[in-house]
VMD Tcl script that builds the backbone (N, CA, C; Angstrom):
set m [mol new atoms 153]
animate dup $m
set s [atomselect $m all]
$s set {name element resname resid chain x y z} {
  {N N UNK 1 A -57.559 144.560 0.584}
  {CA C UNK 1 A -57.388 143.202 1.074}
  {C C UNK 1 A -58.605 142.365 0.746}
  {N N UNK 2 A -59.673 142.766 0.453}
  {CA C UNK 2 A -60.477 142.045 0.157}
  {C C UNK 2 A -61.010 141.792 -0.472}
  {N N UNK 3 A -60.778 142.491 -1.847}
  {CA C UNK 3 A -60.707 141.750 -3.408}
  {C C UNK 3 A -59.711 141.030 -3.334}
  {N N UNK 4 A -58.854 140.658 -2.698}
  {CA C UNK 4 A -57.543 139.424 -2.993}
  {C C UNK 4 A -58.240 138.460 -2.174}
  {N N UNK 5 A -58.886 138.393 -1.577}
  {CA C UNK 5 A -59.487 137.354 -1.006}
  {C C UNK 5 A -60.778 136.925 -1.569}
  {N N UNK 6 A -61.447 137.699 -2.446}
  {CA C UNK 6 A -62.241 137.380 -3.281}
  {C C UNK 6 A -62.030 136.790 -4.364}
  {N N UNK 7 A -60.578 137.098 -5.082}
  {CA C UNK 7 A -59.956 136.150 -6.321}
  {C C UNK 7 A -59.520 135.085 -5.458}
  {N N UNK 8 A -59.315 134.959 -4.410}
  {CA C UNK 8 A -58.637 133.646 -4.126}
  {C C UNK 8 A -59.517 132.645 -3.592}
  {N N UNK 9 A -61.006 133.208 -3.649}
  {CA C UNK 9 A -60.976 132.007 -2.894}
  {C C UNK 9 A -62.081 130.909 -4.040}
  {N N UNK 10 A -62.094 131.966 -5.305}
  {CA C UNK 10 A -62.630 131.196 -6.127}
  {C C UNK 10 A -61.641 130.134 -7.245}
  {N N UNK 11 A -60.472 130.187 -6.804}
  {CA C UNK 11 A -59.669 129.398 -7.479}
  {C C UNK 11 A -59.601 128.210 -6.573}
  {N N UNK 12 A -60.100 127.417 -7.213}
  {CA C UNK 12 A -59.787 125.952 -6.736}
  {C C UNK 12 A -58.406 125.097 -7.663}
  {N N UNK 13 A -57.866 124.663 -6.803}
  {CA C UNK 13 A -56.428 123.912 -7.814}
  {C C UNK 13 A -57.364 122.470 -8.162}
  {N N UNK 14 A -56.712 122.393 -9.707}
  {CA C UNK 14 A -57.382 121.284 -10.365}
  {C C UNK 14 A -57.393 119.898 -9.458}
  {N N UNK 15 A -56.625 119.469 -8.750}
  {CA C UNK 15 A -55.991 118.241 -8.227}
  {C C UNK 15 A -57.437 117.673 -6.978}
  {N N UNK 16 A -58.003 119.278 -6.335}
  {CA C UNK 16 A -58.891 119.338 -5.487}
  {C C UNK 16 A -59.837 118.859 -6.167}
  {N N UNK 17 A -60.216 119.718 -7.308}
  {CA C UNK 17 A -61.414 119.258 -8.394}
  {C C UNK 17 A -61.759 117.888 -8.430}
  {N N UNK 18 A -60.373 117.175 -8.716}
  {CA C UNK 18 A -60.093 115.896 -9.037}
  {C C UNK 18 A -60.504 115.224 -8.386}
  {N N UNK 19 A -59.881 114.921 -7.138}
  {CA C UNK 19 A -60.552 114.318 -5.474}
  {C C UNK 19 A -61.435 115.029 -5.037}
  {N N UNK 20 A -62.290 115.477 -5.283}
  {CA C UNK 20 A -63.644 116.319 -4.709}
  {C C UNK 20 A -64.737 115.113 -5.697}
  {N N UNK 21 A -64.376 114.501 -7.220}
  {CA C UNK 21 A -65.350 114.227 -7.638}
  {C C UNK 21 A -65.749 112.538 -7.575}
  {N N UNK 22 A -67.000 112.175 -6.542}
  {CA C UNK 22 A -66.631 110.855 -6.094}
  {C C UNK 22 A -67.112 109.984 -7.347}
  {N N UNK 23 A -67.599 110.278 -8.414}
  {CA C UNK 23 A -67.799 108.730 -9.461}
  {C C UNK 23 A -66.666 109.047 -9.835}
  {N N UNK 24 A -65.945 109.826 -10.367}
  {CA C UNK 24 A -64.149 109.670 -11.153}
  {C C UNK 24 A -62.825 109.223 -9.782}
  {N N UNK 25 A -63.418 108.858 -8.537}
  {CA C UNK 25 A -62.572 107.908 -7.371}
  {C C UNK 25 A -63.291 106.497 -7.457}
  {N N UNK 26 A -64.410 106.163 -7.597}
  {CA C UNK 26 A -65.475 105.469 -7.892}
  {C C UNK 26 A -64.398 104.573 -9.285}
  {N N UNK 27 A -64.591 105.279 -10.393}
  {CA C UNK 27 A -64.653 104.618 -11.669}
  {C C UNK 27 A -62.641 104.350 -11.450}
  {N N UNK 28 A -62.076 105.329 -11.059}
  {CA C UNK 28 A -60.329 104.751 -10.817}
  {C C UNK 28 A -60.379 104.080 -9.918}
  {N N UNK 29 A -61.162 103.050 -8.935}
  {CA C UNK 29 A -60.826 102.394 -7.720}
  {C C UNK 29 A -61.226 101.197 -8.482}
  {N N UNK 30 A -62.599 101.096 -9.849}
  {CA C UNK 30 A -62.510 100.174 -10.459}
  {C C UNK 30 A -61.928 99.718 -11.506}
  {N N UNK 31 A -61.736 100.588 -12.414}
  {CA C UNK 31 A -61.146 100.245 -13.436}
  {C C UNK 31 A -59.552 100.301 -13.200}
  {N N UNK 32 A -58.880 100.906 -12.201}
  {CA C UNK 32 A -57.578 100.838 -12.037}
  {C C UNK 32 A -56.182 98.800 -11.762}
  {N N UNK 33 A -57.396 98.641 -11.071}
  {CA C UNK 33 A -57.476 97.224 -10.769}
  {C C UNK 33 A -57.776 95.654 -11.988}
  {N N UNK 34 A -58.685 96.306 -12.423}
  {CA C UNK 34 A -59.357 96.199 -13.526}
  {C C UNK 34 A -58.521 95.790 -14.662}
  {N N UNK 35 A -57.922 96.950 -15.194}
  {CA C UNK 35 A -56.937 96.733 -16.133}
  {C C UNK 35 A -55.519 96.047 -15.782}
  {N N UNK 36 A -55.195 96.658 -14.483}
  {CA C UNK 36 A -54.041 95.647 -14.064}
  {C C UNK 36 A -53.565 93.906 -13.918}
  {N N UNK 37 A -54.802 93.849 -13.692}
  {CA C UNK 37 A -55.127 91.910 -13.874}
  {C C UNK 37 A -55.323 91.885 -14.982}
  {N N UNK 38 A -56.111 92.607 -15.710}
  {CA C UNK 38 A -56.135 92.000 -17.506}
  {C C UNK 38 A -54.794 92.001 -17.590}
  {N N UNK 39 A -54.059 92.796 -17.368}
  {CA C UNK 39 A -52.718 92.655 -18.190}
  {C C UNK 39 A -51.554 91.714 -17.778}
  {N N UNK 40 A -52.242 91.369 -16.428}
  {CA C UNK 40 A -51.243 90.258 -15.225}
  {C C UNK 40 A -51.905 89.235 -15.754}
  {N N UNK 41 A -52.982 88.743 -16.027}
  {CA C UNK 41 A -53.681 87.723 -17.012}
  {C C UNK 41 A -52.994 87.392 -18.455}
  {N N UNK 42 A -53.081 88.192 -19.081}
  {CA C UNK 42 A -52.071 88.502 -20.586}
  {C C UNK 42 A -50.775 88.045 -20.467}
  {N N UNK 43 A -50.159 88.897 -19.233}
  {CA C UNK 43 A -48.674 87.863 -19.114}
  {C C UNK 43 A -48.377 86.677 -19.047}
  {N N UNK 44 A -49.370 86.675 -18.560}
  {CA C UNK 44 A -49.281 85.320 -17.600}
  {C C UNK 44 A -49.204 84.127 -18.766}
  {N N UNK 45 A -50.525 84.326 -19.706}
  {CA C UNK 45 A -51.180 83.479 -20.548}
  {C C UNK 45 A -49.955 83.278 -21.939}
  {N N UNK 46 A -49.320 84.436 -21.520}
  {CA C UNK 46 A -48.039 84.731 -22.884}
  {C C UNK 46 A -46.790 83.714 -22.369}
  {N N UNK 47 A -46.643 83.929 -21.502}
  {CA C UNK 47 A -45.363 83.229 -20.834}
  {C C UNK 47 A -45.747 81.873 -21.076}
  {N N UNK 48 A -46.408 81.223 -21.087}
  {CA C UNK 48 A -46.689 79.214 -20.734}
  {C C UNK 48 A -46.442 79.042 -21.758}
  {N N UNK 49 A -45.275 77.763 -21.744}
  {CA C UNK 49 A -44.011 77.553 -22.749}
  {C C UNK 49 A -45.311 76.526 -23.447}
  {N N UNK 50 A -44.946 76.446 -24.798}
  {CA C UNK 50 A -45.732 75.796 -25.769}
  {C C UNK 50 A -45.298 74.636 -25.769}
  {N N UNK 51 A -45.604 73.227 -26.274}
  {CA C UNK 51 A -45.646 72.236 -26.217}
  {C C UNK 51 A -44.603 71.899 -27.871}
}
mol reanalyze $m
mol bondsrecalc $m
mol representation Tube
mol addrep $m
């Protein structure tokens, strides 16, 4: 029983990795936003009927 608890407890699931690392929540809290207005900007600027 306690080599199975020794393989297990060094497996971390990637997803944890993921949210464990705070500049890559950091850099998606900015740039996620970020790009979304550029591109709500872009629409925006595409749509206005030409003269």
């Amino acid at each position: 029983m306690s080599d199975q608890d020794e393989t297990n407890s060094g497996d971390v699931p990637m997803m944890q990795k993921l949210l464990d690392n705070p500049f890559l929540l950091l850099f998606l809290g900015v740039a996620s936003p970020a790009v979304l207005y550029l591109a709500w900007g872009i629409m925006e600027i595409v749509t206005i009927p030409a003269r």
